[in-house]
C-alpha positions as CSV (number, residue, x, y, z in Angstrom):
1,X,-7.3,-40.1,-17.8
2,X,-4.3,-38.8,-19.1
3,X,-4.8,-37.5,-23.3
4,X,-8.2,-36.9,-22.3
5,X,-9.4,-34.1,-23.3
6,X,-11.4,-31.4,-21.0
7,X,-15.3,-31.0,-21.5
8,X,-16.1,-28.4,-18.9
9,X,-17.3,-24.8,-19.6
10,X,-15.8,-21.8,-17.9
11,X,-18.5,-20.9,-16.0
12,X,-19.0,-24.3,-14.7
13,X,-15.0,-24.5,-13.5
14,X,-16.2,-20.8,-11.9
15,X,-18.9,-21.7,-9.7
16,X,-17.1,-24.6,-8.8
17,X,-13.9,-22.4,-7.6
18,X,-16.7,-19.7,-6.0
19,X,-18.1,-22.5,-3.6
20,X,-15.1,-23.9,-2.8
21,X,-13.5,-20.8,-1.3
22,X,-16.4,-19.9,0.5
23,X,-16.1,-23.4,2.0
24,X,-12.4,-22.9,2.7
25,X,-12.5,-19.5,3.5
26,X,-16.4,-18.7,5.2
27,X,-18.6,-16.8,3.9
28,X,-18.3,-13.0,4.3
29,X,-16.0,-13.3,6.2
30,X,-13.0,-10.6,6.0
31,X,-9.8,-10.6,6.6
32,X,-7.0,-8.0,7.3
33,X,-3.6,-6.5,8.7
34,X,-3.2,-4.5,11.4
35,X,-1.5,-1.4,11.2
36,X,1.6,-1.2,13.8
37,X,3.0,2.2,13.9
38,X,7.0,2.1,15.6
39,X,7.5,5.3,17.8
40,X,9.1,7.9,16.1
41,X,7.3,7.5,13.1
42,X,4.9,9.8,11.3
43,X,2.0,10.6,8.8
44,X,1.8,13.7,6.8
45,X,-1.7,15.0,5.1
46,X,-3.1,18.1,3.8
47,X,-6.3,19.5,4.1
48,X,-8.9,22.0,3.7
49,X,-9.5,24.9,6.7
50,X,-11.4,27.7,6.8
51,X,-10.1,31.0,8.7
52,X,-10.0,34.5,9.4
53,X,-7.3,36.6,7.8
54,X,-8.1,40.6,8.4
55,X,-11.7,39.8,9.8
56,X,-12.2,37.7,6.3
57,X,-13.6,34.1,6.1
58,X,-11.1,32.2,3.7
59,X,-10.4,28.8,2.3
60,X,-6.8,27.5,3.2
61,X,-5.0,24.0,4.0
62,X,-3.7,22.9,6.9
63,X,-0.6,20.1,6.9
64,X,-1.2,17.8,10.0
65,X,2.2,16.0,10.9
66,X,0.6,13.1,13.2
67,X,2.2,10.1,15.3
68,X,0.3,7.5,15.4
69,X,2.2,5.9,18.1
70,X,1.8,8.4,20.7
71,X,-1.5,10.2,18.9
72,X,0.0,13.5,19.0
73,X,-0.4,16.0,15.6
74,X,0.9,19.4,15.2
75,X,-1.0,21.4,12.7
76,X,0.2,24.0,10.0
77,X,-1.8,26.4,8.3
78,X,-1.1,27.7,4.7
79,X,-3.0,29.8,2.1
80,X,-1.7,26.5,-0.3
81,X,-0.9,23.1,-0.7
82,X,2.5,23.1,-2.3
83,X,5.9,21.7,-2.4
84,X,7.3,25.0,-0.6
85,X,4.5,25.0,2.0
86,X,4.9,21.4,2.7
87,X,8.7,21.7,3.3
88,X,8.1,24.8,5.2
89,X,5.6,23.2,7.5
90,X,7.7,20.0,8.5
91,X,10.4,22.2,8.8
92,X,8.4,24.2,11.3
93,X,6.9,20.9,13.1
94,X,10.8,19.7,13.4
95,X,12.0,22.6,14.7
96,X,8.8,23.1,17.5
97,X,9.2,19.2,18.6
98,X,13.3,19.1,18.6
99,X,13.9,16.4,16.1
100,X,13.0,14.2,13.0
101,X,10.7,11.9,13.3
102,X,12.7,8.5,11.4
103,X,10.0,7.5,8.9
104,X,7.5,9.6,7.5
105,X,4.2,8.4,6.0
106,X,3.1,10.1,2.8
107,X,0.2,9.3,0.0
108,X,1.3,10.2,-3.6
109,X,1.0,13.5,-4.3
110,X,2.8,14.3,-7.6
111,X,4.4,17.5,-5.7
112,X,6.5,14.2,-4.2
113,X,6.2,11.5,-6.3
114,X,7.1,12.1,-10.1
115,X,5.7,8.8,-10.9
116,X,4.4,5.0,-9.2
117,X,5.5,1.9,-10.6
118,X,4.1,-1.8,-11.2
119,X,4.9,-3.3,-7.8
120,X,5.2,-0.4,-5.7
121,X,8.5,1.8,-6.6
122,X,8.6,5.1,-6.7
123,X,10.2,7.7,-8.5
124,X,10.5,11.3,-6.4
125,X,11.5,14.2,-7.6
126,X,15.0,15.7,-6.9
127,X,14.2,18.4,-4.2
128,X,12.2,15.8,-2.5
129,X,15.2,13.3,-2.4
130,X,17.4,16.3,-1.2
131,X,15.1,17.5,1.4
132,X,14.9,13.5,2.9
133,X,18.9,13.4,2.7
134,X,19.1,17.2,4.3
135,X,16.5,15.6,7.6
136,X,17.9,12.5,7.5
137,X,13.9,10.1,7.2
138,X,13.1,7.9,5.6
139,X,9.9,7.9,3.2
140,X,6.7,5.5,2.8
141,X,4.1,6.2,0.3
142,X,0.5,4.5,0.6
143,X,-0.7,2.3,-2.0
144,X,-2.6,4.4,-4.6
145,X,-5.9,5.9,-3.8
146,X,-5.2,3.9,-0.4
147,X,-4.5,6.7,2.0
148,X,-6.7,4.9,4.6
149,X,-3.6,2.5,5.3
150,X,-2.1,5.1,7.1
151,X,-4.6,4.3,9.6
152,X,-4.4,7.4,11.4
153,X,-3.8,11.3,10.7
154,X,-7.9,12.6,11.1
155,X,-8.0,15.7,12.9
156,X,-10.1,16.1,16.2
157,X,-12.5,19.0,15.6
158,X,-12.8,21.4,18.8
């Protein structure tokens, strides 16, 4: 057995490998991790709004700071979606509930996040390091284009 040499094609080995794991593994079926979310932990997400300024119909963004643990939000609204009116809005949400939350959950947005590495690392930018060490939290960014592993963070329209 040993010297001989291998006389299979690719797409033989293939199928083989596809039939085995559905064997082993079932077919369809899927598998997955459950999000646990720690009290005192937080996720932080922009998004559109539309509102009244002056009896005006405008286009803004709201930042929703959300705890997934408890299922409370507090909501922001800002004519942008910034650096400044991010910092001002958790500022604002820290103040209101009379503390920091200890982690906060981010995706990547480059007003954060200079750059994303192989394997998960991130580089930030200065005033985002600064602001983390001024409030004392710690970061965690979603995979890219993954922001569904926050698991929470929609709004409840009223």
């Amino acid at each position: 057995m040993y010297g001989e040499a291998f006389t299979s094609s690719y797409r033989s080995v293939a199928h083989y490998v596809s039939e085995k794991k559905k064997e082993i593994y079932g077919k369809g079926r899927s598998a997955y991790l459950p999000l646990v979310h720690s009290p005192g932990e937080a996720q932080v997400d922009f998004g559109e709004a539309d509102f009244y300024l002056d009896g005006e119909l405008r286009t803004g963004h709201h930042l929703n700071l959300s705890f997934p643990y408890s299922n409370q939000g507090y909501t922001q609204l800002f004519c942008g979606e910034n650096q400044q009116c991010l910092f001002e809005g958790l500022i604002a949400v820290f103040c209101h509930i009379g503390g920091v939350p200890t982690r906060l959950w981010f995706d990547n947005p480059s007003t954060l996040v200079t750059k994303v590495h192989r394997g998960g690392g991130r580089e930030l930018t200065d005033s985002m390091i600064r602001f983390m060490e001024q409030y004392g939290f710690a970061a965690t960014f979603c995979n890219t284009s993954a922001g569904h592993e926050k698991g929470n963070g929609k709004l409840v329209q009223m």
